[in-house]
N, C-alpha and C positions, 0 to 999 in steps of 0.2 A: 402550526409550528410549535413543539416542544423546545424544553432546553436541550435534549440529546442531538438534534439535529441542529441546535442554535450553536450548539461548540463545533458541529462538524463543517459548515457553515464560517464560523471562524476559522478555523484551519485551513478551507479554502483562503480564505480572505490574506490570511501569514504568507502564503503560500509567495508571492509575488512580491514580497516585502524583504522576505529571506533573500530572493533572487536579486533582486537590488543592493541590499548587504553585501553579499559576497564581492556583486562585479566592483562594488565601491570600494572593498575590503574593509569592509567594517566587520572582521571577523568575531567581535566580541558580542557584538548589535547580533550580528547572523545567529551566533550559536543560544543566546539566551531567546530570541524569536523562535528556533527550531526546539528548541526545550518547551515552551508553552507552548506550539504549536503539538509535538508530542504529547504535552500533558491533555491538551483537550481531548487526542484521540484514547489516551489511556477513561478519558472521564464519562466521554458520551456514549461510550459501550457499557461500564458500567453503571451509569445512569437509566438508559434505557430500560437496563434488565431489572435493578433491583426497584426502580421504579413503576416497572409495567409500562413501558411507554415506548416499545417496540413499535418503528410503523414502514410502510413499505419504501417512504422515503428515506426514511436512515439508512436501509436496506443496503440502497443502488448508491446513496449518497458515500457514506462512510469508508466504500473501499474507494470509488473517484478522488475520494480529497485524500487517502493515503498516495493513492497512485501522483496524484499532482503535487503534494507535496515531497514527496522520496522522489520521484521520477524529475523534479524542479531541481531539487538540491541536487540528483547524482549529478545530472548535465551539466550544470552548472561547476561544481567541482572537477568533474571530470574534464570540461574546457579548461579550467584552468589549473589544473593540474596536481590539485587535491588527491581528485582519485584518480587508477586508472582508468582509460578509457575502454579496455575489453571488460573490468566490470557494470560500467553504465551501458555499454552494448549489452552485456548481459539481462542485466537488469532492465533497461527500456523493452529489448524485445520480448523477456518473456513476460511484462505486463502486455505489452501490443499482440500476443499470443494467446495472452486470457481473452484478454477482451474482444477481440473475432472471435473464440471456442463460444464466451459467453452469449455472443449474438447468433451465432451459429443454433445454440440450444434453443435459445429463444424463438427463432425459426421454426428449427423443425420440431421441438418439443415441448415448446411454449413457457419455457421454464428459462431462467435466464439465471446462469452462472450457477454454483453451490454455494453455502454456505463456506465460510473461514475454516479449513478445517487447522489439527495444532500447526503441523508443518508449517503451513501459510503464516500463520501467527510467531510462530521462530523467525521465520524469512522475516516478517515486516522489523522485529525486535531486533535482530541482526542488521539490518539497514538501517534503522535508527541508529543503533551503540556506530554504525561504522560511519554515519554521517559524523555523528557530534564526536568521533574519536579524530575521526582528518580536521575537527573547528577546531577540537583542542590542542591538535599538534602545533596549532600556528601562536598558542598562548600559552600551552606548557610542552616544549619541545620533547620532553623529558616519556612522552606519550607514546613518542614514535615507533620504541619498539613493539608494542601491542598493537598498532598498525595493521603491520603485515599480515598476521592471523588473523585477524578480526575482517579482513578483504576477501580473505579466501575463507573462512566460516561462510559470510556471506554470499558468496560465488556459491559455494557449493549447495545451502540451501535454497540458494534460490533457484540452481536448475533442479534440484532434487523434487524442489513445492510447485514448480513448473510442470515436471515428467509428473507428479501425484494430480493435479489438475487435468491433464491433460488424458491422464487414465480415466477420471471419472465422467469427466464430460463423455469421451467416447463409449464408456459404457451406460451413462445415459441415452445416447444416440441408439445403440442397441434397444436399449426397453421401449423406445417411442414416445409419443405424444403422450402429456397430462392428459387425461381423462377432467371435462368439465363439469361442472356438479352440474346432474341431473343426466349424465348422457346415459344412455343405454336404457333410461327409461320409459317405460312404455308411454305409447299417446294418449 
């Protein structure tokens, strides 16, 4: 266990904390949890890399605790009415539509998911700014009109980083199985 995986790790851990927040309304408790919780994921990427301490746990781990932490908060707003609920529909199905292609890969070509690519990384930053914009509406009301855009920013990159995913896994599925070191080598 690294610290890169020790903040992602904590993210998870927020993750459950936030969701109790909100149903309490403790919207102010929620939004400053969702800001650390953010900040760790902004930390343990950048840690890993400028650190060398990339490992295949961060790997798998890092998008899981995005996914549960965004995917926590959308539901959660979205039940109560923060957000709409065709963007949490949005949004939960096309992580529930990674993560079959991912396992899918894994399957049949032993490679499980892609890396981040930018689009993906706009989507997650657009689902943060648009979580902590619906916390902020409810303590500076004055928020509300950047709202609106900031919903459908979101909407749109997210089925946009959805259909780019969904191109490249099937075009992995074309190329085949990883080749394992040592195959094709003589006996």
């Amino acid at each position: 266990m690294n610290l890169p995986n020790g903040l992602t790790l904590v993210r998870v851990l927020l993750t459950p904390a936030i969701v109790i927040q909100l149903l309490y309304d403790y919207t102010g408790a929620a939004l400053l949890t969702f800001l650390l919780a953010g900040l760790t994921d902004a930390l343990d990427g950048f840690l890993a890399r400028s650190r060398r301490q990339r490992t295949e746990l961060g790997r798998i781990l890092d998008p899981l605790a995005d996914k549960a932490l965004l995917g926590s908060a959308f539901v959660t707003m979205g039940v109560l009415g923060d957000l709409p609920l065709w963007l949490v529909i949005i949004g939960v199905s096309r992580d529930a539509i990674l993560m079959v292609g991912s396992l899918i890969l894994y399957i049949q070509v032993g490679r499980l998911g892609n890396p981040p690519s930018a689009l993906g990384k706009v989507t997650t930053l657009l689902q943060l700014v648009t979580v902590l914009l619906a916390l902020g509406v409810d303590l500076r009301p004055t928020l509300q009109p950047v709202l609106p855009p900031a919903v459908w920013a979101t909407a749109a990159a997210t089925v946009l980083s959805g259909l780019h995913y969904i191109v490249q896994g099937a075009r992995q599925l074309n190329v085949g199985p990883v080749p394992s070191s040592g195959a094709g080598a003589a006996p």
